[in-house]
C-alpha positions as CSV (number, residue, x, y, z in Angstrom):
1,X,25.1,64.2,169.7
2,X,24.9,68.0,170.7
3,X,26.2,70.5,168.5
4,X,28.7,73.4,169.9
5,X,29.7,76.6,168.5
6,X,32.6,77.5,169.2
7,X,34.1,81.3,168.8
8,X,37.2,82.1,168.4
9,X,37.4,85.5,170.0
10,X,41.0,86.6,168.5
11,X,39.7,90.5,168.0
12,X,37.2,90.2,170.6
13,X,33.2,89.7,170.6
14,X,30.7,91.9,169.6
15,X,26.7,91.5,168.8
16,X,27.2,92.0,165.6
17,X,30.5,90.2,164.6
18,X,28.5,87.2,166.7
19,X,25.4,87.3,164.6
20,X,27.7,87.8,161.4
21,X,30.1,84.9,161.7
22,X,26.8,82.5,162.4
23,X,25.0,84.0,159.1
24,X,28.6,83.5,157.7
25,X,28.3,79.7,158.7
26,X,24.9,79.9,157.7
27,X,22.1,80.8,159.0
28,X,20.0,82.1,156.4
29,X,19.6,85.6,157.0
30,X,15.9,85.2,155.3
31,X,15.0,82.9,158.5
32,X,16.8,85.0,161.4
33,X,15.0,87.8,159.9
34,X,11.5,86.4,160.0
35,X,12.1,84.9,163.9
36,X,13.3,88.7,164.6
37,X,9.9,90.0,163.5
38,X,8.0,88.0,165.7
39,X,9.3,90.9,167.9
40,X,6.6,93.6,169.0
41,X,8.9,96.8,167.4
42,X,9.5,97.7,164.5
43,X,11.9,100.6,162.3
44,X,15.0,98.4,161.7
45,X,16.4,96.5,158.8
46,X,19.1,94.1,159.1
47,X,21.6,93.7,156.3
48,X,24.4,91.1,155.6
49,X,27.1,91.6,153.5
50,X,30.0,89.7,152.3
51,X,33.5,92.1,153.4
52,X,37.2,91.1,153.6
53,X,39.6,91.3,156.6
54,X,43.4,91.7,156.0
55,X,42.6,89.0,153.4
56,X,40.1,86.8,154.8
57,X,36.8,86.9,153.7
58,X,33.5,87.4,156.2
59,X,29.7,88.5,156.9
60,X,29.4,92.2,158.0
61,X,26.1,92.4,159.5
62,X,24.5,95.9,159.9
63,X,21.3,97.5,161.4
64,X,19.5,100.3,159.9
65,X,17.4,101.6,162.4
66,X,14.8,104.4,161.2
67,X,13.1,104.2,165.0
68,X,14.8,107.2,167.1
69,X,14.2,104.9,170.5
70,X,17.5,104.3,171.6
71,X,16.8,103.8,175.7
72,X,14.9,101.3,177.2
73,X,14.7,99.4,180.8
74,X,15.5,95.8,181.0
75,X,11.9,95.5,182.1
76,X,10.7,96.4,178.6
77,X,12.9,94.5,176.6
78,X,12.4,91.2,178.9
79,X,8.0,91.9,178.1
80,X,9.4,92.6,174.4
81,X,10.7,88.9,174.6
82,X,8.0,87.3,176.4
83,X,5.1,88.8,174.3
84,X,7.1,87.8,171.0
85,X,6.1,84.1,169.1
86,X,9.7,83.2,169.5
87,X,10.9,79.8,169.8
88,X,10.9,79.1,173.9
89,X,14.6,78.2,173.6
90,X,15.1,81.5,171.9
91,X,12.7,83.3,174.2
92,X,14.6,81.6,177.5
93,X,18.5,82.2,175.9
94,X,17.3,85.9,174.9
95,X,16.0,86.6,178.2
96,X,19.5,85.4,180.0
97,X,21.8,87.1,177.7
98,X,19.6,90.7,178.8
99,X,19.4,89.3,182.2
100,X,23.1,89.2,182.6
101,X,23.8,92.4,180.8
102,X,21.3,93.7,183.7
103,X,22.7,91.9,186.1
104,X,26.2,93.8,185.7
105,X,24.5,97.1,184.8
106,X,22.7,96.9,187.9
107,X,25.8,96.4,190.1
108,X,27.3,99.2,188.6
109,X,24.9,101.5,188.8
110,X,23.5,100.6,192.3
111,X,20.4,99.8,190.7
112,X,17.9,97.0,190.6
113,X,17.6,94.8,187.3
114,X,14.1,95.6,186.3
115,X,15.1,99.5,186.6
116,X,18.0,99.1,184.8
117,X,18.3,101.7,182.0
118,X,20.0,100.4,178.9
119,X,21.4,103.3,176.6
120,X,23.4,101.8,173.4
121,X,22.3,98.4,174.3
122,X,18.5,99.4,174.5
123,X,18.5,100.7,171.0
124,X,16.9,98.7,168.1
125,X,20.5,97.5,166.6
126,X,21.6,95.9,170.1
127,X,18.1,94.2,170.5
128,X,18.4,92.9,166.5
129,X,22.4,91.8,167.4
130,X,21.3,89.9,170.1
131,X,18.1,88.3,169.5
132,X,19.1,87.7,166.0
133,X,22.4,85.8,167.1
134,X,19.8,83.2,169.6
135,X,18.0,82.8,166.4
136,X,20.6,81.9,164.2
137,X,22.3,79.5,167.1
138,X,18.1,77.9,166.9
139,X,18.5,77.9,162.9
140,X,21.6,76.2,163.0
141,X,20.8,73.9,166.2
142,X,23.5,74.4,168.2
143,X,23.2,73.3,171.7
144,X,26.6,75.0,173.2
145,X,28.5,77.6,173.0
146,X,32.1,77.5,174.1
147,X,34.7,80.6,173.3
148,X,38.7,81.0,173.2
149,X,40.4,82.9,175.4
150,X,38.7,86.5,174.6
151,X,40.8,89.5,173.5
152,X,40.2,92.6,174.8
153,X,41.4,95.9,174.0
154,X,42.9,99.0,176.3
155,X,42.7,103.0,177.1
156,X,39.8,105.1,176.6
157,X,36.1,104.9,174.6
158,X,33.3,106.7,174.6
159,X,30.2,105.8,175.7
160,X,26.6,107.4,176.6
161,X,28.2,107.9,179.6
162,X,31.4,109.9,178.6
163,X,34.9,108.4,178.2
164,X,35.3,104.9,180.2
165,X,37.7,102.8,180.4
166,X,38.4,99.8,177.8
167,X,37.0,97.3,178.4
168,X,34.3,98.8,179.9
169,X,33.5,98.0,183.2
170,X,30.5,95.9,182.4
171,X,32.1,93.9,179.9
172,X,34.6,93.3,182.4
173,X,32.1,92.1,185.2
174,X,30.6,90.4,182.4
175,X,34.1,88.6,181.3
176,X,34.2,87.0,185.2
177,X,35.1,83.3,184.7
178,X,36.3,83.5,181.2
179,X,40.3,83.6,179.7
180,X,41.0,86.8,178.8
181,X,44.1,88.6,177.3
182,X,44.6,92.4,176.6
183,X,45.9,93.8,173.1
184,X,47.6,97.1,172.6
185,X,44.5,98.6,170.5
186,X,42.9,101.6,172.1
187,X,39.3,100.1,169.9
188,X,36.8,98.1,171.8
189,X,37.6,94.9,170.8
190,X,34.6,93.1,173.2
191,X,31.5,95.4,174.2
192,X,28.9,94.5,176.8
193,X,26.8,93.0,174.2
194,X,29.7,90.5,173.1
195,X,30.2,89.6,176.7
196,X,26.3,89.3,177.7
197,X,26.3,86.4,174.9
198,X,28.8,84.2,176.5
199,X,27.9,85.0,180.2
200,X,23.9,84.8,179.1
201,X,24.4,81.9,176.6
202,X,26.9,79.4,179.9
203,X,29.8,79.5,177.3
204,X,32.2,77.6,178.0
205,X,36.4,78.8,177.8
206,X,38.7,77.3,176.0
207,X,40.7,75.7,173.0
208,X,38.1,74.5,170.5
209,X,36.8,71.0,171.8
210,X,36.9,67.9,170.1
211,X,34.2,67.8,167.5
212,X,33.3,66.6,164.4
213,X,33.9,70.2,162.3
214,X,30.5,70.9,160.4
215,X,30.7,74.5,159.5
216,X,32.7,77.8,160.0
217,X,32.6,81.2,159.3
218,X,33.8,84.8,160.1
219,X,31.8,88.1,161.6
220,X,33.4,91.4,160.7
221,X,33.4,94.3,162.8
222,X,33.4,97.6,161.4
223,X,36.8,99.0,162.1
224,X,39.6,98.1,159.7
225,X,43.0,97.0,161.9
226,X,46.5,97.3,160.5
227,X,48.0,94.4,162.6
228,X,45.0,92.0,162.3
229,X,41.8,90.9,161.1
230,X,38.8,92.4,162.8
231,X,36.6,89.2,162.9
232,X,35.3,86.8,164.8
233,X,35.3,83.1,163.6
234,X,33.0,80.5,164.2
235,X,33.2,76.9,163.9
236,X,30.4,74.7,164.4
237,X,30.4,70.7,164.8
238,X,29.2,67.8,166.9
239,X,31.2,65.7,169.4
């Protein structure tokens, strides 16, 4: 029977809170590690560590990066992917998730996908977050990916760009199709990189579908919240 992950998006997505709640679940990080280094780049380090929420306990997952590339066209990471000895599921769910995030970029920007110039989500702790959360969903064999009704925050961030609204635009365009609700949190609760895994990765919206429960786990982001846990959860099963 295929096997679903299902996130339950109470604070929001992000790469890392993705990749964190999967190792949480776990993925060893020994084994997304080693598919990540199939990758031709180099000067990053990902760590996992075990961190507490308003109570509940999780995976923080961080990227030390000792590479000062931060920019780089979708063109370049898509031959990053290609030339890589990643699994071809891996290679193929990679390749959407940056294909989508270019695909929004793109429209935004009046520009075409290939061109498109990724700032924050070009740098080496994006391409780790992302990559390493297809390899974990590979280590873990999951076939689906279905998500809750995604929270979002409001106001102003800041980006490469200056302030922008929150949600940023391309997480919105990114967000088309999926249950959303807003929180009164001026923190960006789901980034572009969050959103680019569900639209990149077909998720599906939703309650958590009937399955046989297998494994679970929580992703922390970095921010500590007053009112409630900064995670993401995952649960994992078959049905």
């Amino acid at each position: 029977m295929p096997r679903t992950a299902w996130f339950h998006a109470f604070s929001g997505i992000a790469g890392d809170m993705a990749l964190g709640s999967l190792i949480d679940a776990g993925a060893p990080v020994a084994d997304v590690r080693s598919m990540l280094e199939s990758l031709p780049f180099d000067g990053w380090k990902l760590h996992a560590e075990p961190v507490s929420r308003n109570g509940i306990a999780g995976t923080n997952v961080t990227v030390e990066v000792t590479d000062t590339a931060t920019h780089r066209n979708a063109s370049t990471i898509f031959a990053m992917i290609a030339d890589s000895t990643l699994p071809d599921r891996v290679k193929h769910r990679s390749t959407a998730v940056f294909t989508a995030l270019a695909t929004a970029e793109a429209a935004l920007h009046d520009s075409s996908i290939d061109n498109v110039h990724f700032h924050e989500v070009g740098g080496h702790d994006a391409i780790v977050d992302i990559v390493g959360t297809v390899a974990a969903l590979e280590v873990l064999g999951v076939d689906a990916v279905a998500v809750s009704p995604v929270a979002v925050g409001m106001g102003m961030v800041g980006s490469a760009h200056g302030r922008i609204p929150n949600p940023a635009p391309a997480t919105v365009r990114l967000l088309a199709g999926f249950v959303t609700h807003g929180v009164d949190l001026g923190l960006e609760l789901t980034t572009p990189t969050g959103a680019a895994l569900l639209a990149g990765l077909d998720a599906t919206s939703g309650p958590m579908p009937e399955m046989t429960v297998e494994a679970s786990g929580f992703g922390a982001g970095d921010a500590v919240l007053e009112k409630q846990p900064n995670l993401l959860q995952v649960v994992i099963g078959e049905g």
